[in-house]
C-alpha positions as CSV (number, residue, x, y, z in Angstrom):
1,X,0.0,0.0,0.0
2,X,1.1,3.6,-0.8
3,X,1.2,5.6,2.3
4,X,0.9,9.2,0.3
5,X,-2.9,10.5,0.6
6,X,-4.1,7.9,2.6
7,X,-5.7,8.2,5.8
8,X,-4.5,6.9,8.9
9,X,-5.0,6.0,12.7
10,X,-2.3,5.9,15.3
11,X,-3.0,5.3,19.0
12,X,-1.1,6.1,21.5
13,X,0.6,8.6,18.7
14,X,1.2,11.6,21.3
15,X,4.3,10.4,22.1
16,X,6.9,7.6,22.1
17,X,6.5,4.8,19.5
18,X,3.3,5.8,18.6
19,X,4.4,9.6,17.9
20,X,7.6,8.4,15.5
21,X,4.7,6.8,13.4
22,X,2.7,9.4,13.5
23,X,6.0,11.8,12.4
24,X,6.7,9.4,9.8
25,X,3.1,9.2,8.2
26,X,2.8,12.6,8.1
27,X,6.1,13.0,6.5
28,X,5.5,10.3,3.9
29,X,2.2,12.2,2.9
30,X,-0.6,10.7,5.4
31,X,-3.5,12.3,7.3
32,X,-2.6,11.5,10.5
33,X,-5.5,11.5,13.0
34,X,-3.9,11.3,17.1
35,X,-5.9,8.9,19.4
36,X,-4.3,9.4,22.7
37,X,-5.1,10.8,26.5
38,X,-2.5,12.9,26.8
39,X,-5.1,16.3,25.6
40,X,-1.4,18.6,25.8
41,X,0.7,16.5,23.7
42,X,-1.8,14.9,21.5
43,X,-2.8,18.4,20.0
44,X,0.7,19.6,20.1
45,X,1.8,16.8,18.1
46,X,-1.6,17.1,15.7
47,X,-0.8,20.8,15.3
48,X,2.5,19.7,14.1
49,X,1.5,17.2,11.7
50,X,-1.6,19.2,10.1
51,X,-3.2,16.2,11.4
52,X,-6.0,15.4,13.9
53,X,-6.2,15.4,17.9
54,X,-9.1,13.0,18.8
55,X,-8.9,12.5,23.2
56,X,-9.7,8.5,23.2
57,X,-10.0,5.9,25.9
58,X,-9.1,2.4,24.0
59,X,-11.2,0.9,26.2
60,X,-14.2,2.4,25.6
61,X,-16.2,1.0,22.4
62,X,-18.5,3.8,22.1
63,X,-15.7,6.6,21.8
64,X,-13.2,4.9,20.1
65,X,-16.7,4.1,16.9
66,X,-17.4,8.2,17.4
67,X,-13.4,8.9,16.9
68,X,-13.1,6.6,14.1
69,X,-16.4,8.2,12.5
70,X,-15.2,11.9,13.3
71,X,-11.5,11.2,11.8
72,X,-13.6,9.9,9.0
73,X,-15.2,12.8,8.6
74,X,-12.2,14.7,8.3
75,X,-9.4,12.7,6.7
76,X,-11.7,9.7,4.7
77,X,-11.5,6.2,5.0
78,X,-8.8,5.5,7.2
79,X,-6.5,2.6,5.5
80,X,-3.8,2.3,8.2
81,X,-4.3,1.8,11.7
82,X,-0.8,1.6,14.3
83,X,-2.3,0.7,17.8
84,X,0.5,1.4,19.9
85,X,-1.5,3.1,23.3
86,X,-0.2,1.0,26.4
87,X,0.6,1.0,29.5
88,X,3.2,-1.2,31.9
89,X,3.5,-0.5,35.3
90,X,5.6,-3.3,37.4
91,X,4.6,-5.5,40.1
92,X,5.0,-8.5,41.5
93,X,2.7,-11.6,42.4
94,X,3.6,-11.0,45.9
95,X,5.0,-8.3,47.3
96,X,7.4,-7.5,49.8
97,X,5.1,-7.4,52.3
98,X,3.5,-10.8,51.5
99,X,0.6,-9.7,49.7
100,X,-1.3,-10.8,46.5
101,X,-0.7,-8.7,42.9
102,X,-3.7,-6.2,43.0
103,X,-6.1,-8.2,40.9
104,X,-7.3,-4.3,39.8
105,X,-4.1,-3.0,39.0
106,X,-3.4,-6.8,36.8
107,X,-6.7,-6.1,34.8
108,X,-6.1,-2.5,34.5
109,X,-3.2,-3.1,32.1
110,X,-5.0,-6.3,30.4
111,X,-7.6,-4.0,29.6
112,X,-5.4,-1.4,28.0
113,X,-2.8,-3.5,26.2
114,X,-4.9,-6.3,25.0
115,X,-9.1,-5.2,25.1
116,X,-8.1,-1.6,23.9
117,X,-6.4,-3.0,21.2
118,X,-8.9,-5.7,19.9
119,X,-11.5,-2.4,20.5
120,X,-9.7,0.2,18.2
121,X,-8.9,-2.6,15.6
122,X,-12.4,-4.2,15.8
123,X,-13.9,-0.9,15.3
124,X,-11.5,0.4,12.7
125,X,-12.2,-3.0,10.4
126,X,-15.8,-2.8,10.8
127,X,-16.1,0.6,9.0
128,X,-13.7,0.0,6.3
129,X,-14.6,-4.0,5.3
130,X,-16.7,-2.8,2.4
131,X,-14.8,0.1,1.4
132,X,-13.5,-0.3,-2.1
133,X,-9.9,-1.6,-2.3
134,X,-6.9,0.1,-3.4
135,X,-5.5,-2.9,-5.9
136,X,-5.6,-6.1,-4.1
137,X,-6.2,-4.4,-0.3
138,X,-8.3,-2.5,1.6
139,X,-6.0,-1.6,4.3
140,X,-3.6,-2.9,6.9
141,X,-3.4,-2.5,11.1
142,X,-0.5,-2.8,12.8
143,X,-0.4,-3.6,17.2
144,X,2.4,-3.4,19.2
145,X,3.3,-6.2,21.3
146,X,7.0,-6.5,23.0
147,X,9.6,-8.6,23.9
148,X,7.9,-9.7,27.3
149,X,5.4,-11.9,25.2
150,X,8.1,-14.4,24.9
151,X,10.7,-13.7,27.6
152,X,9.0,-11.5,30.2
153,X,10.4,-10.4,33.5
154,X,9.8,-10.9,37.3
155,X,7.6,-8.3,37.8
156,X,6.0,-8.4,34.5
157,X,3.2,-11.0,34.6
158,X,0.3,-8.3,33.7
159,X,2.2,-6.6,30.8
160,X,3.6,-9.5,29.2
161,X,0.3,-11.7,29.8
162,X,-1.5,-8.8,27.7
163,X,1.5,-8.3,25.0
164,X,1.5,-12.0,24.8
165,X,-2.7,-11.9,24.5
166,X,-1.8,-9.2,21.1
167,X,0.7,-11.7,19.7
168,X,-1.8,-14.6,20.2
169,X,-4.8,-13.1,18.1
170,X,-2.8,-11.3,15.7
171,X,-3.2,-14.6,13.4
172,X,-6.9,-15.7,13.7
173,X,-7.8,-12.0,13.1
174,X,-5.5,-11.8,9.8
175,X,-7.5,-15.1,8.6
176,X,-10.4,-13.7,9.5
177,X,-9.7,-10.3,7.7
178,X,-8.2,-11.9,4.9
179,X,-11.5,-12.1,3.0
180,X,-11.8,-8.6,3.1
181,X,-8.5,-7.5,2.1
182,X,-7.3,-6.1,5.3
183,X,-3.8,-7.5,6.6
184,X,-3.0,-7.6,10.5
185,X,0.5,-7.5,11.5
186,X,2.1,-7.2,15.2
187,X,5.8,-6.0,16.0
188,X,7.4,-6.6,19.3
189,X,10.1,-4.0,20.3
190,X,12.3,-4.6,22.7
191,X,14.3,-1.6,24.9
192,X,13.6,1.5,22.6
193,X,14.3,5.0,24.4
194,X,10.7,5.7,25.4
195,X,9.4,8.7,27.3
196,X,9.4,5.8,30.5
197,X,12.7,5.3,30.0
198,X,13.9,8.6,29.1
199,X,12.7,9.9,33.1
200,X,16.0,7.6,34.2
201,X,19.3,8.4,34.1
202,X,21.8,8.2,31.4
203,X,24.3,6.1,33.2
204,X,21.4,3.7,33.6
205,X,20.0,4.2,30.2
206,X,23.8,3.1,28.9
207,X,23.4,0.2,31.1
208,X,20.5,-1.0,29.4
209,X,21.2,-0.6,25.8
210,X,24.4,-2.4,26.6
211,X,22.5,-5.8,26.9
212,X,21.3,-5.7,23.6
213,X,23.2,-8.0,21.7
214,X,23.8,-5.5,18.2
215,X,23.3,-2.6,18.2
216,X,24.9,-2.2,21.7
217,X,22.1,0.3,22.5
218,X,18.5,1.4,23.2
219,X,16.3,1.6,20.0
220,X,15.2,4.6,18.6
221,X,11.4,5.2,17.9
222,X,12.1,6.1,14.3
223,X,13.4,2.6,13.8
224,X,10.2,1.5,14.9
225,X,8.7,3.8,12.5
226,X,10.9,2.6,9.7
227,X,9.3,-1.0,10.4
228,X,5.9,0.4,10.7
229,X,6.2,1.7,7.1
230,X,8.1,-1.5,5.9
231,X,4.9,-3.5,6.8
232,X,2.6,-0.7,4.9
233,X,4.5,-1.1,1.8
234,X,5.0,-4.7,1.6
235,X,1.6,-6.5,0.7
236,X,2.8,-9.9,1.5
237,X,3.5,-9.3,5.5
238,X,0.2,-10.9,7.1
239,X,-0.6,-12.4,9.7
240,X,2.8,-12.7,11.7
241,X,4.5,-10.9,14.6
242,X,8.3,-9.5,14.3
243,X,10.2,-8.9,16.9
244,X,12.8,-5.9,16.7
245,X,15.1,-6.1,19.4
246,X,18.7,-6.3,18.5
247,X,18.6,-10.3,19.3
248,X,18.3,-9.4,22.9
249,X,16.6,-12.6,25.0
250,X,15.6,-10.5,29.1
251,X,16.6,-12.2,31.3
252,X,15.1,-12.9,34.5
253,X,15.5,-9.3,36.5
Protein backbone atom coordinates (compact mmCIF):
# COMPACT_ATOMS: atom_id res chain seq x y z
CA UNK A 1 0.00 0.00 0.00
CA UNK A 2 1.06 3.62 -0.78
CA UNK A 3 1.16 5.59 2.30
CA UNK A 4 0.86 9.18 0.31
CA UNK A 5 -2.88 10.52 0.56
CA UNK A 6 -4.09 7.88 2.60
CA UNK A 7 -5.71 8.17 5.80
CA UNK A 8 -4.49 6.90 8.94
CA UNK A 9 -5.00 6.01 12.70
CA UNK A 10 -2.34 5.86 15.31
CA UNK A 11 -3.00 5.26 19.01
CA UNK A 12 -1.10 6.11 21.45
CA UNK A 13 0.58 8.64 18.73
CA UNK A 14 1.21 11.60 21.27
CA UNK A 15 4.32 10.44 22.09
CA UNK A 16 6.90 7.62 22.06
CA UNK A 17 6.54 4.82 19.52
CA UNK A 18 3.25 5.81 18.62
CA UNK A 19 4.39 9.58 17.91
CA UNK A 20 7.62 8.41 15.53
CA UNK A 21 4.67 6.81 13.40
CA UNK A 22 2.74 9.43 13.46
CA UNK A 23 5.99 11.75 12.40
CA UNK A 24 6.68 9.43 9.80
CA UNK A 25 3.07 9.19 8.23
CA UNK A 26 2.82 12.58 8.13
CA UNK A 27 6.10 12.99 6.45
CA UNK A 28 5.47 10.26 3.91
CA UNK A 29 2.16 12.22 2.95
CA UNK A 30 -0.64 10.68 5.42
CA UNK A 31 -3.48 12.35 7.30
CA UNK A 32 -2.63 11.54 10.46
CA UNK A 33 -5.54 11.53 13.00
CA UNK A 34 -3.87 11.30 17.12
CA UNK A 35 -5.86 8.92 19.44
CA UNK A 36 -4.33 9.39 22.70
CA UNK A 37 -5.08 10.84 26.54
CA UNK A 38 -2.46 12.88 26.84
CA UNK A 39 -5.15 16.33 25.63
CA UNK A 40 -1.37 18.62 25.82
CA UNK A 41 0.71 16.46 23.69
CA UNK A 42 -1.82 14.90 21.46
CA UNK A 43 -2.78 18.41 19.96
CA UNK A 44 0.74 19.57 20.12
CA UNK A 45 1.77 16.78 18.11
CA UNK A 46 -1.58 17.11 15.66
CA UNK A 47 -0.77 20.83 15.34
CA UNK A 48 2.55 19.71 14.09
CA UNK A 49 1.47 17.22 11.71
CA UNK A 50 -1.62 19.21 10.10
CA UNK A 51 -3.23 16.23 11.45
CA UNK A 52 -6.05 15.37 13.88
CA UNK A 53 -6.22 15.43 17.91
CA UNK A 54 -9.08 13.03 18.79
CA UNK A 55 -8.90 12.48 23.23
CA UNK A 56 -9.74 8.52 23.21
CA UNK A 57 -10.04 5.89 25.87
CA UNK A 58 -9.09 2.42 23.96
CA UNK A 59 -11.24 0.91 26.22
CA UNK A 60 -14.24 2.38 25.61
CA UNK A 61 -16.24 1.00 22.36
CA UNK A 62 -18.52 3.83 22.07
CA UNK A 63 -15.70 6.61 21.77
CA UNK A 64 -13.15 4.93 20.10
CA UNK A 65 -16.72 4.08 16.89
CA UNK A 66 -17.38 8.17 17.43
CA UNK A 67 -13.42 8.86 16.86
CA UNK A 68 -13.10 6.61 14.10
CA UNK A 69 -16.44 8.22 12.50
CA UNK A 70 -15.16 11.88 13.33
CA UNK A 71 -11.48 11.17 11.76
CA UNK A 72 -13.63 9.86 9.00
CA UNK A 73 -15.20 12.78 8.61
CA UNK A 74 -12.18 14.72 8.26
CA UNK A 75 -9.42 12.69 6.73
CA UNK A 76 -11.67 9.74 4.65
CA UNK A 77 -11.49 6.18 5.00
CA UNK A 78 -8.82 5.51 7.16
CA UNK A 79 -6.48 2.64 5.48
CA UNK A 80 -3.79 2.35 8.20
CA UNK A 81 -4.27 1.83 11.74
CA UNK A 82 -0.81 1.62 14.27
CA UNK A 83 -2.26 0.67 17.80
CA UNK A 84 0.48 1.42 19.88
CA UNK A 85 -1.51 3.13 23.31
CA UNK A 86 -0.23 0.97 26.43
CA UNK A 87 0.62 0.96 29.54
CA UNK A 88 3.22 -1.23 31.94
CA UNK A 89 3.53 -0.49 35.32
CA UNK A 90 5.58 -3.29 37.39
CA UNK A 91 4.58 -5.48 40.07
CA UNK A 92 5.02 -8.53 41.51
CA UNK A 93 2.71 -11.56 42.43
CA UNK A 94 3.65 -11.04 45.89
CA UNK A 95 4.99 -8.33 47.25
CA UNK A 96 7.43 -7.53 49.82
CA UNK A 97 5.09 -7.45 52.32
CA UNK A 98 3.45 -10.79 51.48
CA UNK A 99 0.61 -9.69 49.68
CA UNK A 100 -1.26 -10.84 46.54
CA UNK A 101 -0.70 -8.71 42.90
CA UNK A 102 -3.73 -6.19 43.04
CA UNK A 103 -6.13 -8.17 40.92
CA UNK A 104 -7.27 -4.34 39.77
CA UNK A 105 -4.05 -2.99 38.96
CA UNK A 106 -3.40 -6.76 36.84
CA UNK A 107 -6.75 -6.11 34.78
CA UNK A 108 -6.06 -2.52 34.52
CA UNK A 109 -3.16 -3.14 32.10
CA UNK A 110 -5.03 -6.34 30.40
CA UNK A 111 -7.59 -4.00 29.65
CA UNK A 112 -5.39 -1.37 28.01
CA UNK A 113 -2.80 -3.45 26.19
CA UNK A 114 -4.93 -6.29 25.02
CA UNK A 115 -9.09 -5.21 25.08
CA UNK A 116 -8.14 -1.56 23.93
CA UNK A 117 -6.37 -3.01 21.17
CA UNK A 118 -8.94 -5.70 19.92
CA UNK A 119 -11.53 -2.38 20.47
CA UNK A 120 -9.74 0.21 18.21
CA UNK A 121 -8.90 -2.57 15.61
CA UNK A 122 -12.36 -4.19 15.76
CA UNK A 123 -13.86 -0.89 15.35
CA UNK A 124 -11.52 0.40 12.66
CA UNK A 125 -12.17 -3.02 10.36
CA UNK A 126 -15.77 -2.84 10.80
CA UNK A 127 -16.10 0.65 8.97
CA UNK A 128 -13.66 0.01 6.34
CA UNK A 129 -14.61 -3.97 5.32
CA UNK A 130 -16.66 -2.78 2.44
CA UNK A 131 -14.80 0.11 1.41
CA UNK A 132 -13.53 -0.35 -2.12
CA UNK A 133 -9.89 -1.60 -2.28
CA UNK A 134 -6.89 0.05 -3.45
CA UNK A 135 -5.50 -2.89 -5.86
CA UNK A 136 -5.61 -6.15 -4.06
CA UNK A 137 -6.18 -4.37 -0.34
CA UNK A 138 -8.34 -2.45 1.59
CA UNK A 139 -6.05 -1.65 4.28
CA UNK A 140 -3.61 -2.91 6.87
CA UNK A 141 -3.40 -2.54 11.07
CA UNK A 142 -0.52 -2.83 12.83
CA UNK A 143 -0.39 -3.64 17.16
CA UNK A 144 2.42 -3.36 19.19
CA UNK A 145 3.26 -6.17 21.27
CA UNK A 146 7.04 -6.50 23.00
CA UNK A 147 9.65 -8.60 23.88
CA UNK A 148 7.94 -9.68 27.34
CA UNK A 149 5.40 -11.86 25.25
CA UNK A 150 8.10 -14.38 24.87
CA UNK A 151 10.67 -13.69 27.60
CA UNK A 152 8.97 -11.48 30.23
CA UNK A 153 10.36 -10.38 33.50
CA UNK A 154 9.77 -10.91 37.26
CA UNK A 155 7.58 -8.31 37.77
CA UNK A 156 6.01 -8.37 34.47
CA UNK A 157 3.21 -10.95 34.62
CA UNK A 158 0.29 -8.29 33.72
CA UNK A 159 2.19 -6.59 30.82
CA UNK A 160 3.65 -9.48 29.23
CA UNK A 161 0.28 -11.70 29.83
CA UNK A 162 -1.46 -8.78 27.70
CA UNK A 163 1.46 -8.34 25.01
CA UNK A 164 1.51 -11.98 24.79
CA UNK A 165 -2.65 -11.90 24.52
CA UNK A 166 -1.78 -9.23 21.08
CA UNK A 167 0.66 -11.68 19.66
CA UNK A 168 -1.75 -14.61 20.23
CA UNK A 169 -4.84 -13.07 18.08
CA UNK A 170 -2.80 -11.33 15.70
CA UNK A 171 -3.15 -14.57 13.44
CA UNK A 172 -6.87 -15.66 13.69
CA UNK A 173 -7.82 -11.97 13.13
CA UNK A 174 -5.52 -11.82 9.83
CA UNK A 175 -7.49 -15.12 8.56
CA UNK A 176 -10.38 -13.65 9.48
CA UNK A 177 -9.67 -10.25 7.67
CA UNK A 178 -8.15 -11.86 4.92
CA UNK A 179 -11.54 -12.06 2.95
CA UNK A 180 -11.84 -8.62 3.14
CA UNK A 181 -8.51 -7.48 2.13
CA UNK A 182 -7.28 -6.12 5.31
CA UNK A 183 -3.81 -7.54 6.63
CA UNK A 184 -2.99 -7.55 10.50
CA UNK A 185 0.47 -7.46 11.52
CA UNK A 186 2.08 -7.16 15.20
CA UNK A 187 5.76 -6.01 15.95
CA UNK A 188 7.39 -6.57 19.32
CA UNK A 189 10.15 -3.98 20.27
CA UNK A 190 12.33 -4.58 22.71
CA UNK A 191 14.28 -1.62 24.90
CA UNK A 192 13.61 1.48 22.63
CA UNK A 193 14.26 5.01 24.39
CA UNK A 194 10.68 5.69 25.36
CA UNK A 195 9.35 8.68 27.29
CA UNK A 196 9.44 5.84 30.49
CA UNK A 197 12.68 5.31 29.98
CA UNK A 198 13.92 8.62 29.05
CA UNK A 199 12.68 9.89 33.06
CA UNK A 200 16.03 7.60 34.18
CA UNK A 201 19.30 8.42 34.11
CA UNK A 202 21.77 8.24 31.45
CA UNK A 203 24.35 6.14 33.17
CA UNK A 204 21.36 3.71 33.56
CA UNK A 205 19.99 4.19 30.17
CA UNK A 206 23.84 3.06 28.87
CA UNK A 207 23.45 0.21 31.06
CA UNK A 208 20.50 -0.98 29.41
CA UNK A 209 21.24 -0.61 25.83
CA UNK A 210 24.43 -2.37 26.65
CA UNK A 211 22.54 -5.85 26.87
CA UNK A 212 21.27 -5.69 23.63
CA UNK A 213 23.22 -7.96 21.70
CA UNK A 214 23.80 -5.45 18.16
CA UNK A 215 23.32 -2.63 18.22
CA UNK A 216 24.89 -2.15 21.74
CA UNK A 217 22.06 0.28 22.49
CA UNK A 218 18.45 1.40 23.24
CA UNK A 219 16.29 1.59 19.96
CA UNK A 220 15.20 4.58 18.60
CA UNK A 221 11.45 5.24 17.90
CA UNK A 222 12.08 6.11 14.29
CA UNK A 223 13.38 2.63 13.83
CA UNK A 224 10.19 1.46 14.87
CA UNK A 225 8.74 3.79 12.47
CA UNK A 226 10.87 2.65 9.70
CA UNK A 227 9.29 -0.97 10.40
CA UNK A 228 5.85 0.36 10.73
CA UNK A 229 6.18 1.68 7.12
CA UNK A 230 8.07 -1.46 5.85
CA UNK A 231 4.90 -3.47 6.80
CA UNK A 232 2.65 -0.68 4.91
CA UNK A 233 4.48 -1.06 1.83
CA UNK A 234 4.97 -4.73 1.60
CA UNK A 235 1.55 -6.47 0.70
CA UNK A 236 2.77 -9.94 1.54
CA UNK A 237 3.53 -9.27 5.46
CA UNK A 238 0.22 -10.92 7.06
CA UNK A 239 -0.62 -12.40 9.75
CA UNK A 240 2.80 -12.69 11.71
CA UNK A 241 4.45 -10.86 14.56
CA UNK A 242 8.30 -9.51 14.33
CA UNK A 243 10.24 -8.87 16.88
CA UNK A 244 12.80 -5.94 16.67
CA UNK A 245 15.06 -6.06 19.37
CA UNK A 246 18.66 -6.30 18.46
CA UNK A 247 18.63 -10.26 19.29
CA UNK A 248 18.28 -9.39 22.91
CA UNK A 249 16.63 -12.56 24.95
CA UNK A 250 15.56 -10.52 29.12
CA UNK A 251 16.58 -12.22 31.30
CA UNK A 252 15.08 -12.93 34.49
CA UNK A 253 15.47 -9.34 36.50
Amino acid sequence: MITEGQAAIVSGGASGLGGATADMLAAAGAKVAIFDMNADLGRAKAKALNGAFFQVDVTDANKVAAAIADAEGLHGKARILVNCAGIGPPAKVIDRTGLAHSLEAFNAVINVNLSGTFNVLSRFAAALHDAEPLGEERGVIINTASVAAFDGQIGQAAYSASKGGVVGMTLPIARELARYGIRVMTIAPGMFLTPMLETLSEEIRASLGAQVPFPRRLGQPAEFAQLVQSIISNPVLNGETIRLDGAIRMAPR
